[in-house]
N, CA, C and O atoms as a GROMACS GRO file, in nm:
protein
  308
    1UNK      N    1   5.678   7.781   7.044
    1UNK     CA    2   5.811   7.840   7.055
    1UNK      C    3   5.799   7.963   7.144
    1UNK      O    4   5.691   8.021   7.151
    2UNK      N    5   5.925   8.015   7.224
    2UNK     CA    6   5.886   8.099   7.318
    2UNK      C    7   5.958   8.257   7.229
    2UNK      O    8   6.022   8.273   7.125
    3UNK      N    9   5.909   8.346   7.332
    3UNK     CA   10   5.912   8.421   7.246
    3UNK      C   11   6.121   8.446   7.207
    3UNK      O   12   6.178   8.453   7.098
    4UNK      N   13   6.184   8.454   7.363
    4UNK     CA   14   6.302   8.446   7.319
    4UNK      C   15   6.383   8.361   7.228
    4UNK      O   16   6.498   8.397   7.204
    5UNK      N   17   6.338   8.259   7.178
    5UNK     CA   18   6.351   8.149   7.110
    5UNK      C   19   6.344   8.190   6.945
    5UNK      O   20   6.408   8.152   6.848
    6UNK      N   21   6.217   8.299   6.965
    6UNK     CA   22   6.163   8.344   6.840
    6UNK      C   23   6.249   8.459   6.808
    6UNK      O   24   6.297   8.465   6.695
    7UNK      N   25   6.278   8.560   6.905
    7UNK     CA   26   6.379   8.671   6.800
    7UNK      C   27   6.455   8.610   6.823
    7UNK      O   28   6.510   8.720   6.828
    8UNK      N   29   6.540   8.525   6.851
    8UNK     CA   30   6.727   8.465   6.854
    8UNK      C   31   6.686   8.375   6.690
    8UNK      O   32   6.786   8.384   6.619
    9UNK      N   33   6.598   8.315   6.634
    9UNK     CA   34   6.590   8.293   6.551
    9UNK      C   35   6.562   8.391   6.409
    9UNK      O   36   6.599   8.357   6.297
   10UNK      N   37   6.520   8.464   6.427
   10UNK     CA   38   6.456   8.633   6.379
   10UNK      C   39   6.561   8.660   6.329
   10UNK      O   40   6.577   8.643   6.208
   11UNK      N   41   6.668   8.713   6.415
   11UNK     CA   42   6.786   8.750   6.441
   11UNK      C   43   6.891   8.700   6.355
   11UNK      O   44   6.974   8.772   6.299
   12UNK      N   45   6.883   8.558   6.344
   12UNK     CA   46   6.985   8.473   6.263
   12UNK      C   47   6.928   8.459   6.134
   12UNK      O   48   7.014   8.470   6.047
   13UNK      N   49   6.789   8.435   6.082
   13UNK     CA   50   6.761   8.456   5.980
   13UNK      C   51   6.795   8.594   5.919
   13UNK      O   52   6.851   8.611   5.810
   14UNK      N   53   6.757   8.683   5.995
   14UNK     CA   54   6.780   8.830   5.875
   14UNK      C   55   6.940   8.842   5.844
   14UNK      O   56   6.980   8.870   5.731
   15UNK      N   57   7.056   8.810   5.993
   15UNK     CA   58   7.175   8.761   5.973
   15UNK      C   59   7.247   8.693   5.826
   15UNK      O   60   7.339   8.731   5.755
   16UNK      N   61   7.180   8.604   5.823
   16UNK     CA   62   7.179   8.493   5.714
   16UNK      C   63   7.164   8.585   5.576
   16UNK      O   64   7.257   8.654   5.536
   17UNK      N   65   7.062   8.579   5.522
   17UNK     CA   66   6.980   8.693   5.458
   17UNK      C   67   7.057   8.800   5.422
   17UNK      O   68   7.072   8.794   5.300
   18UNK      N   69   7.123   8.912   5.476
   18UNK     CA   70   7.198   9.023   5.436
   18UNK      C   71   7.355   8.937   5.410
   18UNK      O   72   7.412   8.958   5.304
   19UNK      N   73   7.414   8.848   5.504
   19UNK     CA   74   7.532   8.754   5.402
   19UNK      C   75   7.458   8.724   5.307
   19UNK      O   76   7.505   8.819   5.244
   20UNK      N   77   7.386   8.680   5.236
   20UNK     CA   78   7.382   8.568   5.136
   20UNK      C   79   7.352   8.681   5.038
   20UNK      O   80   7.431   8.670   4.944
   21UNK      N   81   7.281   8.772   5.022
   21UNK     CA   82   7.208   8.841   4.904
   21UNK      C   83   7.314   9.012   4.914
   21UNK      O   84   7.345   9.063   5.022
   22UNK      N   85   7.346   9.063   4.799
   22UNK     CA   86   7.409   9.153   4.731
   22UNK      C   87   7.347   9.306   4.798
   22UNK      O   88   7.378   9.403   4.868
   23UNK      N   89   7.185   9.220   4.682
   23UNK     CA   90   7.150   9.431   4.719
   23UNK      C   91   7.017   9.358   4.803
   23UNK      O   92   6.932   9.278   4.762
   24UNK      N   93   7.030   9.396   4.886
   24UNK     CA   94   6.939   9.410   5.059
   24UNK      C   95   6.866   9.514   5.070
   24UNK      O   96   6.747   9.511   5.104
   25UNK      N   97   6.941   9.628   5.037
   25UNK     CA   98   6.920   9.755   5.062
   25UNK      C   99   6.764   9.770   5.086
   25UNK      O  100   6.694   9.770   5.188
   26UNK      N  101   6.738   9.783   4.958
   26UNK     CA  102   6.541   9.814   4.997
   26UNK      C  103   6.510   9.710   5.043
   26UNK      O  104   6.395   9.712   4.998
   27UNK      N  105   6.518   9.575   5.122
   27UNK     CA  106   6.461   9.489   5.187
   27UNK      C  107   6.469   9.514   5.313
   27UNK      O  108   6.378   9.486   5.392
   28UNK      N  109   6.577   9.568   5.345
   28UNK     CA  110   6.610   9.665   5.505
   28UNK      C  111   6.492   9.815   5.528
   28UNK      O  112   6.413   9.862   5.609
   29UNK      N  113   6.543   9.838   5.414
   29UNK     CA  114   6.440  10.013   5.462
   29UNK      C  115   6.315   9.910   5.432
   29UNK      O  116   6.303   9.863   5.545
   30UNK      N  117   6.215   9.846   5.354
   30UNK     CA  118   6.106   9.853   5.405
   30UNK      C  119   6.068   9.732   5.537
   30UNK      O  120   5.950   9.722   5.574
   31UNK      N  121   6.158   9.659   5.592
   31UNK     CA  122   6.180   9.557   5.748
   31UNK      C  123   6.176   9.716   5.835
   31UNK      O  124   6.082   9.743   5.909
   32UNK      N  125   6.266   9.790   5.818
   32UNK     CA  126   6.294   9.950   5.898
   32UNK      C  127   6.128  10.000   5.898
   32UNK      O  128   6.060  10.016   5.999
   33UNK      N  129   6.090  10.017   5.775
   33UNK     CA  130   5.955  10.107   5.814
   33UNK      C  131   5.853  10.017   5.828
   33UNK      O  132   5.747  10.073   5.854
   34UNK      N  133   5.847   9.913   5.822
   34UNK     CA  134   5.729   9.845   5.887
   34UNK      C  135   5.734   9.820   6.063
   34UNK      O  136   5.635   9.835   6.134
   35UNK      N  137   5.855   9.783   6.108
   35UNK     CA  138   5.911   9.791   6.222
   35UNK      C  139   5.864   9.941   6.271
   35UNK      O  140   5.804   9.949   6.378
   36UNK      N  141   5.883  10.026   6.216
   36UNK     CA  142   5.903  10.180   6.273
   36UNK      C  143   5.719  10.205   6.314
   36UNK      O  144   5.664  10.250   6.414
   37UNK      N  145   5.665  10.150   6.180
   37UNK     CA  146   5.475  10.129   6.201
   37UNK      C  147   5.467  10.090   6.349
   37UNK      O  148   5.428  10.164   6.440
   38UNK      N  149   5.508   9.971   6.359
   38UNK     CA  150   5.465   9.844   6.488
   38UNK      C  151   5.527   9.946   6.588
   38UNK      O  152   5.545   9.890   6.697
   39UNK      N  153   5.554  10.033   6.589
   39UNK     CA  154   5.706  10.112   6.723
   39UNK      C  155   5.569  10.239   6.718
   39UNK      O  156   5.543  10.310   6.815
   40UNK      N  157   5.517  10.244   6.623
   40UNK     CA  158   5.459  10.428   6.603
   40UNK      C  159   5.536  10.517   6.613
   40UNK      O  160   5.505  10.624   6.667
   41UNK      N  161   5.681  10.486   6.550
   41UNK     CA  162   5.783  10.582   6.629
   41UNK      C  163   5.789  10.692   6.534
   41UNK      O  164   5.781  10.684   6.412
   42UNK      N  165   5.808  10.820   6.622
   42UNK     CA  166   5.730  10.972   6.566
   42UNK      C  167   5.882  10.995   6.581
   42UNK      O  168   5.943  10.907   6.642
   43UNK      N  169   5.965  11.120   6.526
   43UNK     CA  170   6.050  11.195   6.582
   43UNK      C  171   5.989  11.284   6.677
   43UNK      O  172   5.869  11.312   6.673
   44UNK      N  173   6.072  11.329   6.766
   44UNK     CA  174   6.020  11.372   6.916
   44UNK      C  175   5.936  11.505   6.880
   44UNK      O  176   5.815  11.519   6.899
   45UNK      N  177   6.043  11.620   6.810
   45UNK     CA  178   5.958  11.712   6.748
   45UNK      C  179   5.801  11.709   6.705
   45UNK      O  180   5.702  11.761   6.757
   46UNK      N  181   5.822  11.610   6.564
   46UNK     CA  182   5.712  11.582   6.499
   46UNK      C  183   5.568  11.520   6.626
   46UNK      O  184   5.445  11.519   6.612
   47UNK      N  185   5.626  11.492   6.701
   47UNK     CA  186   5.485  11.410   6.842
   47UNK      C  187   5.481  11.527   6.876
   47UNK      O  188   5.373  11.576   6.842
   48UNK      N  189   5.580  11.632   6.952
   48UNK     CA  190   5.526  11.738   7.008
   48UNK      C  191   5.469  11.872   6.936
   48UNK      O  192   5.473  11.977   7.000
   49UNK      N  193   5.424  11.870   6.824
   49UNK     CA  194   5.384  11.956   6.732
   49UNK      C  195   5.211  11.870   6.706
   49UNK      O  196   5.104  11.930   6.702
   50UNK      N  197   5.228  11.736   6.694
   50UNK     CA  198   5.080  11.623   6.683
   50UNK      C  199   5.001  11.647   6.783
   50UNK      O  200   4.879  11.662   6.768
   51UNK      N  201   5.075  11.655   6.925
   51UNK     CA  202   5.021  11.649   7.063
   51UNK      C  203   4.993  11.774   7.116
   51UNK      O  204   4.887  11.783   7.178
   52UNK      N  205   5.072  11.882   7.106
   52UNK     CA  206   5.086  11.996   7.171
   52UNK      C  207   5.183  11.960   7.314
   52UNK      O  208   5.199  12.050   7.397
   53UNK      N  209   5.217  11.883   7.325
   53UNK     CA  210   5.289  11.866   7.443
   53UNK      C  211   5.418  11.920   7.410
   53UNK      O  212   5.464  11.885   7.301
   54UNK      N  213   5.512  12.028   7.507
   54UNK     CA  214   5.634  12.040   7.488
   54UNK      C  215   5.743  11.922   7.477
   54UNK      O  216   5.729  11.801   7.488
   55UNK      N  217   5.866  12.009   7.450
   55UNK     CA  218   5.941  11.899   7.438
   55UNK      C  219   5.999  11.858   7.571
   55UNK      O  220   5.966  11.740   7.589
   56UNK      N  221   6.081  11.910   7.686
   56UNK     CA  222   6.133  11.871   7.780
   56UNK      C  223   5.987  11.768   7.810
   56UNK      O  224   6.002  11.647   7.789
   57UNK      N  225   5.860  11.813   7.856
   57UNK     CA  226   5.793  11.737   7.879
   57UNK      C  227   5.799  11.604   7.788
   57UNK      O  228   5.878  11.533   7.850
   58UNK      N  229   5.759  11.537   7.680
   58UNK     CA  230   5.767  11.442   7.635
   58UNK      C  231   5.913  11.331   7.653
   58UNK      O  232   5.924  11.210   7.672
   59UNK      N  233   5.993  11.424   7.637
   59UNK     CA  234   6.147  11.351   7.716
   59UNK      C  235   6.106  11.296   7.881
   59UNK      O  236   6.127  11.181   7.918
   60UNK      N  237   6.053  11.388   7.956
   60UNK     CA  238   6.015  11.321   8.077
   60UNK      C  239   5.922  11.220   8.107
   60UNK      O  240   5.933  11.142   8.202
   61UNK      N  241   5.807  11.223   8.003
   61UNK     CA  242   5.703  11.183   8.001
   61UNK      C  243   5.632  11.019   7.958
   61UNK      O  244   5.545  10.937   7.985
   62UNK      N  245   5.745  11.051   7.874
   62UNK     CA  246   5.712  10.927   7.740
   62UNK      C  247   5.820  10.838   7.696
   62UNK      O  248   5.932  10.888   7.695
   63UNK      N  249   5.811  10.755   7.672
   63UNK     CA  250   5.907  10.638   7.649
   63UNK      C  251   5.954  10.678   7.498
   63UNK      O  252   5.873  10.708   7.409
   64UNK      N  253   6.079  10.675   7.483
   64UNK     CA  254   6.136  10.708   7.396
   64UNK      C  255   6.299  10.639   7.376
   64UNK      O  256   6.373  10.593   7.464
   65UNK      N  257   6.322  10.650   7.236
   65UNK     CA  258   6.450  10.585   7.250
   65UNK      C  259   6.520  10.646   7.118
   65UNK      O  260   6.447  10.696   7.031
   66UNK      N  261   6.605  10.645   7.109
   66UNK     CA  262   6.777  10.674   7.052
   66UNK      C  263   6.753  10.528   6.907
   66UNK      O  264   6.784  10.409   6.910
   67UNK      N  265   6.705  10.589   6.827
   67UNK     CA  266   6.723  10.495   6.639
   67UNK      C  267   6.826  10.547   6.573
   67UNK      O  268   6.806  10.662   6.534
   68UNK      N  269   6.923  10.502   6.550
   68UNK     CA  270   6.976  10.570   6.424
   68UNK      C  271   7.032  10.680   6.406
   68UNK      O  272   7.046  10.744   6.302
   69UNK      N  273   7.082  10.715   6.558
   69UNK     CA  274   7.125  10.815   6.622
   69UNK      C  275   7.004  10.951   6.658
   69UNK      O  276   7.007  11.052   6.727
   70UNK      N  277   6.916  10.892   6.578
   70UNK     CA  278   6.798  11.040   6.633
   70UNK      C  279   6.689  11.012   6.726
   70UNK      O  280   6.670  10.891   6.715
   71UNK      N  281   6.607  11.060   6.812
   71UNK     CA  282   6.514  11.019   6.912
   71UNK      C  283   6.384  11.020   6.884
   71UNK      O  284   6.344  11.134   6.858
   72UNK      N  285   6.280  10.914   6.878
   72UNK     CA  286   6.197  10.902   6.859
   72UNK      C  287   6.089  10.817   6.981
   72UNK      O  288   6.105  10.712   7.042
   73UNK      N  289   5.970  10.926   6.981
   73UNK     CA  290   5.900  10.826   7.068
   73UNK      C  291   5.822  10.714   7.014
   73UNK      O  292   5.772  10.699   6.902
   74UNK      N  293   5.820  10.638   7.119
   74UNK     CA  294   5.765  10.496   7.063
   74UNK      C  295   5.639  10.487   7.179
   74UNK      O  296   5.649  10.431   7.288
   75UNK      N  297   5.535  10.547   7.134
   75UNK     CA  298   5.414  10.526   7.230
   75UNK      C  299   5.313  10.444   7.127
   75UNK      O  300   5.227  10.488   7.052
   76UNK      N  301   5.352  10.317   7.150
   76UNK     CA  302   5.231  10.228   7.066
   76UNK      C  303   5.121  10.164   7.180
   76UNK      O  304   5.030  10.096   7.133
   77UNK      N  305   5.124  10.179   7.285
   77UNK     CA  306   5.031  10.131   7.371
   77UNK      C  307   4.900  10.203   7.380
   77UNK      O  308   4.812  10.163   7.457
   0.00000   0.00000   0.00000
């Protein structure tokens, strides 16, 4: 199976899954923090306090993205 094949199916299962079942709730936050593991995603602060790197720098620097309305880098490579 390819990989686009694989999240469009991903996708419709967890879909499925939050219709069918009531309380989800903690089945989401821990899908969220295992996901967040696989991402290494730091809040930007919290990396630039780990690293010593400033912040404008890490905004320029580093791949980062917008979760949940707050910014976190995602340097898992």
């Amino acid at each position: 199976m390819e990989k686009a094949e694989f999240e469009r199916r991903l996708k419709i299962n967890l879909h499925k899954y939050v219709m069918t079942y009531d309380n989800f709730n903690d089945f989401l936050v821990e899908f969220i923090e295992q996901a967040g593991g696989y991402l290494n995603a730091t809040p930007i602060g919290q990396y630039c306090k780990e690293t010593g790197l400033s912040y404008p720098g890490v905004i320029k620097c580093r791949p980062w993205r917008i979760i949940l309305g707050n910014r976190y880098v995602t340097d898992n490579g």
